[in-house]
C-alpha positions as CSV (number, residue, x, y, z in Angstrom):
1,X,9.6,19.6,25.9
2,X,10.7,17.7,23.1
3,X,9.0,14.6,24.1
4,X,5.8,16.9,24.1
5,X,6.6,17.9,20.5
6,X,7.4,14.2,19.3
7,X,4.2,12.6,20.9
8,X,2.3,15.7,19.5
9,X,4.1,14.8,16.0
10,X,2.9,11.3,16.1
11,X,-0.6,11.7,16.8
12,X,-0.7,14.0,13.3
13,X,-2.3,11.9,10.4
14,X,0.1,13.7,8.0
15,X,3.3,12.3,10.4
16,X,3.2,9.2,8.6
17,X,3.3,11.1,5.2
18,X,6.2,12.8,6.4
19,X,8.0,10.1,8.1
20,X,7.6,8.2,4.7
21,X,9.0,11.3,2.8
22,X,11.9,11.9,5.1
23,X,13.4,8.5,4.7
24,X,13.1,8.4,1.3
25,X,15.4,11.5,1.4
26,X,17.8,9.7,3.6
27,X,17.9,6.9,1.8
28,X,18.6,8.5,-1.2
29,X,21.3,10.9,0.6
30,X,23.0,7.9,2.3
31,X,23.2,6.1,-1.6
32,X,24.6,9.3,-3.1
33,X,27.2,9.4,-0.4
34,X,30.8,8.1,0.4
35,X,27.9,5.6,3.2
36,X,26.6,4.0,0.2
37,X,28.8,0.9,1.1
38,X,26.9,0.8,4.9
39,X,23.8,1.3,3.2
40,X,23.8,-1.7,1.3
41,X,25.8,-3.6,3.5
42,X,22.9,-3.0,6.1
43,X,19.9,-3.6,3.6
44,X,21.9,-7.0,3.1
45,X,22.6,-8.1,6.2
46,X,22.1,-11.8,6.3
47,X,19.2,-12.8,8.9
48,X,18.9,-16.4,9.9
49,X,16.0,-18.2,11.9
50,X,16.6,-22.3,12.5
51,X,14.1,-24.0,14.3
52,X,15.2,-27.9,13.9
53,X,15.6,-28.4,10.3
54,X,13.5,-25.6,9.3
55,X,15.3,-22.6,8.3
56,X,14.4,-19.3,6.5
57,X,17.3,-17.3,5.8
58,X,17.0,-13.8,4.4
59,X,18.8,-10.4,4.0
60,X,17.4,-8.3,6.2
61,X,15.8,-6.0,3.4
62,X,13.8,-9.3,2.5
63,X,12.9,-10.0,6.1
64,X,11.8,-6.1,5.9
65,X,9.7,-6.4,2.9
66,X,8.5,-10.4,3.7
67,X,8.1,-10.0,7.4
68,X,7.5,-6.7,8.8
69,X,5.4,-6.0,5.7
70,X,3.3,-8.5,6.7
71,X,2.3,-6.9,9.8
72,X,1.0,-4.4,7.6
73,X,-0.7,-6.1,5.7
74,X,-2.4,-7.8,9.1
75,X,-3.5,-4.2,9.9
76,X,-4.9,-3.8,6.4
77,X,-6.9,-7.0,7.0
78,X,-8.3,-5.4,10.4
79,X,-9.3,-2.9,8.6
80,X,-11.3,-3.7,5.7
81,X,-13.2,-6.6,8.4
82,X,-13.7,-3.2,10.6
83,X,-15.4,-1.6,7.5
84,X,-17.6,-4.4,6.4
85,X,-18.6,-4.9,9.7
86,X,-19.6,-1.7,11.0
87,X,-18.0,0.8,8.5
88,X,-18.9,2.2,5.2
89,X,-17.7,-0.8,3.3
90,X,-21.1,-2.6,5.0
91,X,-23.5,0.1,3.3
92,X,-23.6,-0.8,-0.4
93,X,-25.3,2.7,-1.5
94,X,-22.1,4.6,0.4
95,X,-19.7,2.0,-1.3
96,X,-20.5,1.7,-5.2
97,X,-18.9,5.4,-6.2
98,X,-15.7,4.6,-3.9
99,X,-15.8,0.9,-5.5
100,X,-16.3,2.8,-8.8
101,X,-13.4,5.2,-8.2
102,X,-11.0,2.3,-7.1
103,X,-12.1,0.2,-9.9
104,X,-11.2,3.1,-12.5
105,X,-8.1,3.7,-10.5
106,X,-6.4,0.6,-11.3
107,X,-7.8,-0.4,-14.7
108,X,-6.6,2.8,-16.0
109,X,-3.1,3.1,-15.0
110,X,-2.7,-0.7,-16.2
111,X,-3.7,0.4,-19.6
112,X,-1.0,3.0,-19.4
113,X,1.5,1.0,-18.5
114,X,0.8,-1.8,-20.9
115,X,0.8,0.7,-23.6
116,X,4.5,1.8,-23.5
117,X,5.7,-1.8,-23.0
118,X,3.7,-4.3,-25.1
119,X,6.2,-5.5,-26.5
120,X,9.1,-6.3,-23.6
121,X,7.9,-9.3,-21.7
122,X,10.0,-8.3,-19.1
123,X,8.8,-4.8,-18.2
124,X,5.1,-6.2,-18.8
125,X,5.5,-8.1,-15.0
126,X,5.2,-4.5,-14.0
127,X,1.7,-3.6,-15.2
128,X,0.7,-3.6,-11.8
129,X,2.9,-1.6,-10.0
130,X,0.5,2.0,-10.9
131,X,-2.1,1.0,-10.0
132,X,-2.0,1.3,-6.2
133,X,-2.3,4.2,-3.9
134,X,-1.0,4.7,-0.8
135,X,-3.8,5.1,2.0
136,X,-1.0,6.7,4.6
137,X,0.8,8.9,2.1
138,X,-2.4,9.7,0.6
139,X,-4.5,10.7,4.0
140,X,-1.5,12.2,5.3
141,X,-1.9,14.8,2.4
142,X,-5.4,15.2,3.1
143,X,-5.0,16.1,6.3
144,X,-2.8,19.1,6.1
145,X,-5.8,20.9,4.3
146,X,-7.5,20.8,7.6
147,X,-11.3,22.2,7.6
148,X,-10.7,23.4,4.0
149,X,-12.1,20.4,2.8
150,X,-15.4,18.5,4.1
151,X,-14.7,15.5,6.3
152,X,-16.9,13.4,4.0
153,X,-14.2,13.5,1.6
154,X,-11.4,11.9,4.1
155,X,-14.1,8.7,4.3
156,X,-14.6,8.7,0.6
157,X,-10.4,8.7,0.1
158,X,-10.7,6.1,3.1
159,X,-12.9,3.7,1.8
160,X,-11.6,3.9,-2.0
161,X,-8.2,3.3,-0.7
162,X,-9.4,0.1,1.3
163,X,-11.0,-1.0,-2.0
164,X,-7.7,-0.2,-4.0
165,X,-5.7,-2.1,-1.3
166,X,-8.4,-5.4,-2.1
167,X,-7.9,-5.3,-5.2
168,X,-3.7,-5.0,-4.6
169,X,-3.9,-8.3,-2.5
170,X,-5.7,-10.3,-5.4
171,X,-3.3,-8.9,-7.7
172,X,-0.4,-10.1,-5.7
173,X,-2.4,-13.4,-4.8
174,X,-3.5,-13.7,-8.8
175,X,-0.3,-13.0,-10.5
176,X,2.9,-12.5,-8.3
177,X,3.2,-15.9,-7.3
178,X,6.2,-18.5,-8.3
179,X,7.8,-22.2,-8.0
180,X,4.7,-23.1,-5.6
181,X,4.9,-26.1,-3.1
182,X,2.5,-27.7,-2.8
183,X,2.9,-29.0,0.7
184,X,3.8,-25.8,2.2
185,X,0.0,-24.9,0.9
186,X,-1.1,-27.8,2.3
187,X,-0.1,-26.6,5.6
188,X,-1.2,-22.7,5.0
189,X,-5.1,-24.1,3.6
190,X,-4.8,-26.1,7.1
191,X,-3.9,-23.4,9.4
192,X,-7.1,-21.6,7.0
193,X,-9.1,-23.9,8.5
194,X,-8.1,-23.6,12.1
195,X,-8.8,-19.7,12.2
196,X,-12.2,-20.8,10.8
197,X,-13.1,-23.1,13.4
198,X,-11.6,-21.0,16.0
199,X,-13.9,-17.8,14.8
200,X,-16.7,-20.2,14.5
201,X,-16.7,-21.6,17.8
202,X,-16.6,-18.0,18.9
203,X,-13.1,-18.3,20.3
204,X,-11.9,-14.3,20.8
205,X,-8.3,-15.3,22.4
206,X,-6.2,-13.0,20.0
207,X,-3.1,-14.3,20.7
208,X,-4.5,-17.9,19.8
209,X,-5.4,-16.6,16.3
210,X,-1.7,-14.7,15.9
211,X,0.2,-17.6,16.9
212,X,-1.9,-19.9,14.4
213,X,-1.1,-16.8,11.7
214,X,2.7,-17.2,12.4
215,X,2.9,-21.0,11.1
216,X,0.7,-19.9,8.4
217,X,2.8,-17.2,7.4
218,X,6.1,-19.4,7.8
219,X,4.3,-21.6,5.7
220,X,3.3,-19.5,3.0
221,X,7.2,-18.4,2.6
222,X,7.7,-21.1,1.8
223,X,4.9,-22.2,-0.2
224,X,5.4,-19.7,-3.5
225,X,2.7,-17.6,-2.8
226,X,3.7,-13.7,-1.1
227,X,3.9,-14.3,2.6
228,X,2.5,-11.0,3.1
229,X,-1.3,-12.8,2.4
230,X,-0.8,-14.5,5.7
231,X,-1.5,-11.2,7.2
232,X,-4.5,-10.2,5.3
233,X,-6.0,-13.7,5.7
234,X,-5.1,-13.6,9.5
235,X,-7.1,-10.1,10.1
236,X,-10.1,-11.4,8.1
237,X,-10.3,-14.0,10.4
238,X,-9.9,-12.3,14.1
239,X,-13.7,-11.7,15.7
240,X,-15.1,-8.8,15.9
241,X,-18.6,-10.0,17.1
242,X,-18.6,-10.4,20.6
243,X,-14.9,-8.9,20.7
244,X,-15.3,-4.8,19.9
245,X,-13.2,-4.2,22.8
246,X,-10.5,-6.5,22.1
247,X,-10.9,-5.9,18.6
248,X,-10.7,-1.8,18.6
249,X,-7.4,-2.5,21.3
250,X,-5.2,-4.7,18.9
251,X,-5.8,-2.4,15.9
252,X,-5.3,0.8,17.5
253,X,-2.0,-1.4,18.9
254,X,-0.9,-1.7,15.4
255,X,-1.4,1.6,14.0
256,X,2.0,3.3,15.9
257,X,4.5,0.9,15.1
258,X,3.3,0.3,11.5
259,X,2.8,3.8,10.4
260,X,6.0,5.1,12.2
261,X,8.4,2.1,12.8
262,X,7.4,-0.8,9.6
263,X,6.2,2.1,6.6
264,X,9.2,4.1,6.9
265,X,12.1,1.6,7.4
266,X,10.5,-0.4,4.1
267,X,10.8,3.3,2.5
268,X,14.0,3.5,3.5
269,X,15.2,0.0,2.4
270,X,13.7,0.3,-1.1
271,X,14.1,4.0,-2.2
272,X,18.2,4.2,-2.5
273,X,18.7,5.0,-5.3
274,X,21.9,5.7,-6.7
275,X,21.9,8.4,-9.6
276,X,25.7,8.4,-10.2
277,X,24.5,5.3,-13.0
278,X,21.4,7.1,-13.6
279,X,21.1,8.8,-17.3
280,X,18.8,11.1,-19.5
281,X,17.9,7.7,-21.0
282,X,16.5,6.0,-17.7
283,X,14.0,8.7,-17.8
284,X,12.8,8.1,-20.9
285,X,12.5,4.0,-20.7
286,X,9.0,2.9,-21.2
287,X,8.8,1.5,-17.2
288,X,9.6,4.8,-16.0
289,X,7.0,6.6,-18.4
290,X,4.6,3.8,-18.1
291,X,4.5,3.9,-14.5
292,X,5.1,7.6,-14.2
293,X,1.9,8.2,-16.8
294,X,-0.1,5.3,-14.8
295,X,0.0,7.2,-11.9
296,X,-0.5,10.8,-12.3
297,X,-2.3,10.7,-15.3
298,X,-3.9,7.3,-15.1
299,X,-5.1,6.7,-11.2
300,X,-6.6,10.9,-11.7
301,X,-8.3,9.6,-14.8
302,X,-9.8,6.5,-14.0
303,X,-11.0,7.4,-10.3
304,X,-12.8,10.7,-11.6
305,X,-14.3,9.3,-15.1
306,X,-15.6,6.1,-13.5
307,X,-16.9,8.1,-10.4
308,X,-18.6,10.4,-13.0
309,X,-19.9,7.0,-15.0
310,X,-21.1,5.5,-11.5
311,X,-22.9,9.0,-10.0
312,X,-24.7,10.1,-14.3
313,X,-25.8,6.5,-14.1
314,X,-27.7,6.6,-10.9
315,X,-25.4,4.1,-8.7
316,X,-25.0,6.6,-6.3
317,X,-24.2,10.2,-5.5
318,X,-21.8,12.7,-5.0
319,X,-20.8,12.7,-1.1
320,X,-23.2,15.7,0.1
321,X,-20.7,18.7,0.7
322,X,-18.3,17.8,-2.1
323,X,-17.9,19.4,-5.5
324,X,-16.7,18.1,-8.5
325,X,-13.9,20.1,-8.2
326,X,-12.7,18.6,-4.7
327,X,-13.7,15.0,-6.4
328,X,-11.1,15.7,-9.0
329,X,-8.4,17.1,-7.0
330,X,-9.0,13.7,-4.7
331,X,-8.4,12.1,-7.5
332,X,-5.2,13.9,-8.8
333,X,-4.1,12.6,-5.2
334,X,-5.3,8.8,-5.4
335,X,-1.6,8.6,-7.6
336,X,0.3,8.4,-5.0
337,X,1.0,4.9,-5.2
338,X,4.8,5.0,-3.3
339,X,4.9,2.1,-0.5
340,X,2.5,0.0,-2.4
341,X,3.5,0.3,-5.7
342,X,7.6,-0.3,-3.9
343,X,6.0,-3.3,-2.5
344,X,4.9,-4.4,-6.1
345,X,7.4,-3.5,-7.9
346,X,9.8,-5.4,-5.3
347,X,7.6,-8.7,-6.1
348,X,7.6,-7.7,-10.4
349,X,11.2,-6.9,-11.0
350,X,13.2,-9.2,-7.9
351,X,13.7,-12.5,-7.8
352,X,14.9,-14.9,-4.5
353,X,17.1,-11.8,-3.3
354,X,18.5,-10.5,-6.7
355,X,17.7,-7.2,-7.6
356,X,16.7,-7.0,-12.0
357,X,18.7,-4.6,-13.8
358,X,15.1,-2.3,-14.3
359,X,14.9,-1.7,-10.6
360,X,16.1,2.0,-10.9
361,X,13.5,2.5,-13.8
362,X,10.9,1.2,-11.5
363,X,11.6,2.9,-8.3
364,X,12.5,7.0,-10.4
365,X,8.6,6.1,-11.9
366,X,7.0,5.3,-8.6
367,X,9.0,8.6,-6.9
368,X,8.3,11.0,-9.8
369,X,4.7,9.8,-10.3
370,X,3.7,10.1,-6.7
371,X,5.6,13.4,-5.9
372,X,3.7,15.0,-8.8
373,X,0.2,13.5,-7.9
374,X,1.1,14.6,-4.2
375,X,2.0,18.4,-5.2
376,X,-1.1,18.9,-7.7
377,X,-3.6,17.2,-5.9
378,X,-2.5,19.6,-2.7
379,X,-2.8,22.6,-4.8
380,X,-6.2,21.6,-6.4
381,X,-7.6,20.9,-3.0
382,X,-6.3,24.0,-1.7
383,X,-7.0,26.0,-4.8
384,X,-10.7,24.5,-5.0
385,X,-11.0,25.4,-1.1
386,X,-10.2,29.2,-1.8
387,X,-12.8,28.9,-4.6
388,X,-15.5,28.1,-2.6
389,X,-14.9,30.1,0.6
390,X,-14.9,33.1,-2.0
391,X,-18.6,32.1,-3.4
């Protein structure tokens, strides 16, 4: 019986949306909590791989956030090939209002941000960190509307977030990168050119392109630039011509242990926070407005008013079977930035393992920001549903 329930659970869209929310609660129980000490001391376990004279030794929360992350960000890479492919990312007319939207949705919440702290240099590393949104968190939302709202507007929160999640990668490829070595690129621009040769000679052994993707990821550890590309690059680069099967198999293989193993333990890793040394004042500090602002006013903002600009201008259409007031209460949702905008803000304010003293202002913005995009797009969806069923 309760295996029935659990396997029922997990084949929800919203369980990951849950799952995410339920460790965050945990986490933030357990750091509020005589456990605080086990807490930490498990976050900073110290992990050590030695092959030879390479070694890569991490706390585990790095090895979290580094490694498991990357996995992730391999499925991510799956994903957006899928779309070009054979998706909607492969139909430019379907794409430009999503492309639009996600455009808006991150220039705007940048602004924001950059607004309230022009002039610290430090908290300007964080510009970033609103404008993300979190596909699973996001769809998981969506979902427990059911039939109230019209299918079409799922693939239109699908394909903006995929968009949003490109534009994330070049962000963290463009400006989170530091003390690069240059031979440890060497080796990540050659393993590059293996999976090139290896999907141009039609080669569709998966398990040939992962293992290349492991050195490159080792490499690119160690090379200065986020690790967490590797995976990206690595799912551009697995064949889908010729390999459907294969293909569909390893992505649906990553979907479970990502959404319900990798999201939540990097929720619960990076959301204790510890509001015994948390003041009226923390609220107030220009990251936690900043990033606060960016996302529940800023991502709403810029996905609606450049979807508007997009549609008046002729570059496409509303999805047929959406209303402007459904397109605006999607957008209301597209601030719930949480895992990514953790996941930048771990790469803005910490450094080789040490946590910056603006780490509470960072994570109270991302958690209050995404909690009240999550509430009130919910209600607008639902209140917008009601409207129309009574017309």
């Amino acid at each position: 019986m309760l295996k029935d329930t659990l396997l029922s659970f997990f084949k929800q869209e919203s369980s990951t949306g849950i799952l995410l929310m339920l460790m965050t609660i945990i986490a933030m129980a357990v750091a509020n909590s005589p456990f605080k000490i086990y807490y930490d001391t498990f976050t900073e376990i110290p992990v050590v791989v030695s092959i030879g004279t390479l070694t890569i030794a991490k706390p585990l929360l790095l090895w979290i956030n580094d490694g498991l992350m990357a996995v992730f960000f391999f499925m991510v890479g799956l994903e957006i090939k899928r779309e070009v492919v054979e998706g909607e990312l492969g139909d430019t007319k379907k794409i430009v209002v999503p492309a639009f939207a996600a455009v808006g949705g991150m220039v705007v919440p940048a602004l924001i941000y950059i607004w309230f702290n022009w002039n610290d240099s430090h908290a300007m590393e964080g510009w970033a960190i609103p404008t993300a949104t979190d596909i699973a968190f996001a769809l998981g939302i969506l979902s427990l509307l059911g039939n109230r709202v019209p299918a079409v507007l799922k693939l239109f929160l699908l394909t903006l977030a995929i968009i949003d999640d490109l534009g994330a990668i070049i962000v963290i490829a463009l400006f989170y990168t530091s003390g690069l070595s240059y031979l440890s690129l060497s080796i990540v621009f050659s393993m590059i050119a293996i999976l090139f040769l290896m999907n141009r000679k039609g080669l569709t052994n998966n398990t040939a392109y992962v293992l290349v993707g492991i050195v490159m990821w080792v490499a690119m550890l160690k090379s200065g630039v986020h690790a967490t590309l590797a995976g990206v690059i690595l799912g551009l680069f697995i064949p889908i011509q010729n390999n459907k099967a294969s293909f569909r198999a390893l992505e649906h293989s990553l979907h479970g242990p990502v959404n319900h193993v990798v999201l939540p333990l990097f929720a619960f890793v990076n959301t204790g926070i510890n509001f015994a040394s948390i003041s009226a004042k923390d609220f107030l500090d220009s990251i936690t407005i900043g990033i606060t602002l960016g996302l529940f006013a800023g991502k709403q903002l810029g996905i609606f008013l450049f979807s508007f600009v997009a549609i008046k201008l002729g570059l496409g259409s509303l999805p047929k079977g959406v209303t402007w007031k459904q397109l605006y209460g999607l957008s209301v949702l597209g601030g719930v930035g949480f895992t990514m905008s953790l996941f930048i803000g771990s790469l803005a304010f910490e450094s080789a393992g040490e946590i910056s003293f603006n780490i509470v202002d960072e994570r109270m913005g991302i958690l209050i920001g995404s909690i009240l995009s999550g509430i009130m797009g919910y209600l607008m969806l639902l209140w917008s549903a009601d409207k129309e069923k009574r017309s």
